[in-house]
C-alpha positions as CSV (number, residue, x, y, z in Angstrom):
1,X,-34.9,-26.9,3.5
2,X,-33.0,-23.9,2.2
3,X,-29.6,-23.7,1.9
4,X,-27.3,-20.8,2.3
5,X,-24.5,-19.3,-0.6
6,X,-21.3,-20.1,-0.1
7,X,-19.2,-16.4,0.5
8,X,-17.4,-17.3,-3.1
9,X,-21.1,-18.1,-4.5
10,X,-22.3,-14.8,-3.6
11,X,-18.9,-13.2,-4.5
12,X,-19.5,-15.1,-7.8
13,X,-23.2,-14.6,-8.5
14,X,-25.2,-12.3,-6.0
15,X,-27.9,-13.8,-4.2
16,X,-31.2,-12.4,-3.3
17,X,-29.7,-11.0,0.1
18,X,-27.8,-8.1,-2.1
19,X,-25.0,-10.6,-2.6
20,X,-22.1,-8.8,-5.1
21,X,-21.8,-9.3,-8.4
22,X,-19.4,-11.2,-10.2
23,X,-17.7,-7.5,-11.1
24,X,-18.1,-6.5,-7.4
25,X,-16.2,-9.6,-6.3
26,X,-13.5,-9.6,-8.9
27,X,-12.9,-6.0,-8.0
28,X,-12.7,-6.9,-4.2
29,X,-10.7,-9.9,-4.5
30,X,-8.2,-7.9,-6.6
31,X,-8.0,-4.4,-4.2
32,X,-7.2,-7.0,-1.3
33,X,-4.9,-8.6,-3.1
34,X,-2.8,-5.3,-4.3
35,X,-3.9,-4.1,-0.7
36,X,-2.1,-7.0,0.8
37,X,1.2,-7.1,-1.8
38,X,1.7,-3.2,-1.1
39,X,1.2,-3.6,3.0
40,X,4.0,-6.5,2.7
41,X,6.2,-4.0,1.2
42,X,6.1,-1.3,2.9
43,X,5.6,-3.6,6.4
44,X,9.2,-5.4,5.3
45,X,10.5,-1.6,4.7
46,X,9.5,-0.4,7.9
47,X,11.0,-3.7,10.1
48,X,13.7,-4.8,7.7
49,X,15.0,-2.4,5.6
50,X,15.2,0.9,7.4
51,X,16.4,-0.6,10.7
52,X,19.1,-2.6,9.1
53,X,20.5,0.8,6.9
54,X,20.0,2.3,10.5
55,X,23.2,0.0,11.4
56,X,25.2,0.8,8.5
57,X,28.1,3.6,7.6
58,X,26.9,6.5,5.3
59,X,28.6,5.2,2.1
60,X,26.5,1.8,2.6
61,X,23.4,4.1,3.2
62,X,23.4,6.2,0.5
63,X,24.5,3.7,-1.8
64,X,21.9,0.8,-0.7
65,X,18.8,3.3,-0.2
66,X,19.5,4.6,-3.8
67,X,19.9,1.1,-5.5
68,X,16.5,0.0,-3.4
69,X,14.7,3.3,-4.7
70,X,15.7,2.7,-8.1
71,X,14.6,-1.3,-7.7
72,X,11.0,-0.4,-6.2
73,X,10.0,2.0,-8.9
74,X,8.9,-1.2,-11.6
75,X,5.6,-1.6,-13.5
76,X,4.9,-5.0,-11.0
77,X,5.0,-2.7,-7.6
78,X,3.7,0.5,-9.5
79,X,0.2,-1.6,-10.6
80,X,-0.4,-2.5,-7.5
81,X,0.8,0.6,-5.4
82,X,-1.8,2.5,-7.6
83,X,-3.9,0.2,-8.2
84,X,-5.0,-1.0,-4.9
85,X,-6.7,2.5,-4.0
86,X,-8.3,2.7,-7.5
87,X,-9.3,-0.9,-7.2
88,X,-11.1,-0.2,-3.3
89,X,-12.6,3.3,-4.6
90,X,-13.8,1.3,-7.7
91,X,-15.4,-2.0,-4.7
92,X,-17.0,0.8,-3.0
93,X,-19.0,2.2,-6.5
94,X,-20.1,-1.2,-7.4
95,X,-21.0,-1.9,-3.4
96,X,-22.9,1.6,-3.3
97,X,-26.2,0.5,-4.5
98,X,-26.3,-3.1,-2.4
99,X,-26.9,-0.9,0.9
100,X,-25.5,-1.6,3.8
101,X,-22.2,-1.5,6.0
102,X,-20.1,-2.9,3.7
103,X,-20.4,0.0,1.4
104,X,-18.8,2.2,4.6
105,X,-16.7,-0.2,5.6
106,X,-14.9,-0.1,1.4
107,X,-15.0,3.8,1.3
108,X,-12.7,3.7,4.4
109,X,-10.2,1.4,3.1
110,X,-10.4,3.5,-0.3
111,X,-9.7,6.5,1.7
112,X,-6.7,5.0,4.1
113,X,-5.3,3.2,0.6
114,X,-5.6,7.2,-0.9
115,X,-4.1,8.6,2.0
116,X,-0.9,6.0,2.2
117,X,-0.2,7.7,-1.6
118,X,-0.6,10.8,-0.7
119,X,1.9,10.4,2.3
120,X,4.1,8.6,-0.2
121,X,4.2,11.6,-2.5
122,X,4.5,14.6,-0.3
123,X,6.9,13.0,1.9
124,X,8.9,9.8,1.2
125,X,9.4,10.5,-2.7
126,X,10.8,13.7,-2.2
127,X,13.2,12.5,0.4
128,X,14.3,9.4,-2.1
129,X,14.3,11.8,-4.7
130,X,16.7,14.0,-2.6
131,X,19.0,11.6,-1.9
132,X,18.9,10.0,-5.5
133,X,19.9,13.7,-6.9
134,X,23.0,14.1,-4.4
135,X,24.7,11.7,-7.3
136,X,27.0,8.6,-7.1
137,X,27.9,7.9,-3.5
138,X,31.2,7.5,-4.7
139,X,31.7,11.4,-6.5
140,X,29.9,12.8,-2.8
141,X,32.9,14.4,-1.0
142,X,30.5,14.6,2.0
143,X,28.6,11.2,2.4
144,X,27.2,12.2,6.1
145,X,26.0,15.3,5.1
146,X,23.4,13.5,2.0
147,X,22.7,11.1,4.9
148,X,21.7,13.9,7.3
149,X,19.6,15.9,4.8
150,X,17.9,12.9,4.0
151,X,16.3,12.8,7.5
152,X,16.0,9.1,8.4
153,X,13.8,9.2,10.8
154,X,11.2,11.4,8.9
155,X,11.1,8.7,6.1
156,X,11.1,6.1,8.7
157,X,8.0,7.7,10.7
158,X,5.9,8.1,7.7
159,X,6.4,5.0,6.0
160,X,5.6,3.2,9.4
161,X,2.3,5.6,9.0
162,X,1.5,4.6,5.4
163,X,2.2,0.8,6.3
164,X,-0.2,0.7,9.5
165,X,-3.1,2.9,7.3
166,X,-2.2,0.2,4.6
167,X,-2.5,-2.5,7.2
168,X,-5.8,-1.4,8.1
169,X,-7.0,-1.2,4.6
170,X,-6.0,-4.6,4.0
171,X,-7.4,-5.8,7.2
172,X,-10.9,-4.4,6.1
173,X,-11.0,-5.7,2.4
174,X,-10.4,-9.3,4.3
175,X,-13.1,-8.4,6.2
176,X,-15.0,-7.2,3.3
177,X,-14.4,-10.2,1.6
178,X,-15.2,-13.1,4.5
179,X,-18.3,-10.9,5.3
180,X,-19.9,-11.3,1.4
């Protein structure tokens, strides 16, 4: 009687079904991971966060989004923010040769993890960046006016975009991962 791998056994080891390698799997286990860490961020900005300074006065909003900015940009979130898409783009080489959906199914979430940045860089960081440069909230003679330039609902919009093509990404490393 033959017995099947375990998924971690062929994560581990391969098997003679084009199983991964131990690489491939340590590579997929670690672009889910990042994957996952980065969608919880940006999920808790988008349903947390954003709505809650959506409540507050402009002082409080300036002042909070600017100390959050500052608190985000750390090695811990930065190694995963841009390591995640290196980490899938990186699955999907070491996947190529094995054949197969899986292969497809790792470029996608390379390319939604790749798009998420670039949203991030041509849209959100500029605004943060914006409102970080209007100075101390408490030096702005016109606190509405920094709040207003720093269109809300724009940054809002897109991070809810770069959370649900994060989501999805995540969604198929899981997938990726069970499937192996």
């Amino acid at each position: 009687m033959q017995t099947s791998a375990t998924a971690m056994d062929r994560l581990a080891y391969g098997d003679e079904h084009g199983g991964m390698t131990s690489l491939t799997g340590a590579v997929l286990i670690a672009a889910t991971l990042t994957t996952g860490w980065v969608a919880g961020v940006l999920g808790h900005y988008a349903h947390t966060v954003m709505p809650a300074l959506r409540r507050v006065d402009d002082r409080t909003f300036v002042t909070a989004f600017q100390a959050i900015d500052r608190a985000v940009l750390n090695p811990w979130f930065m190694v995963a923010f841009f390591g995640a898409p290196v980490l899938a783009v990186a699955g999907a080489v070491l996947a190529w040769g094995d054949g197969g959906a899986l292969r497809v199914w790792l470029l996608v979430a390379a390319v939604l993890l790749i798009a998420g940045v670039v949203m991030t860089v041509a849209v959100n960081v500029p605004l943060n960046d914006a409102i970080k440069a209007a100075g101390d909230p408490d030096r702005i003679a016109d606190l509405a006016a920094v709040r207003t330039a720093f269109h809300e609902s724009r940054w809002a919009t897109w991070n809810l975009v770069r959370t649900v093509t994060t989501v999805v990404a995540f969604g198929i490393l899981v997938g990726a991962l069970a499937a192996t």
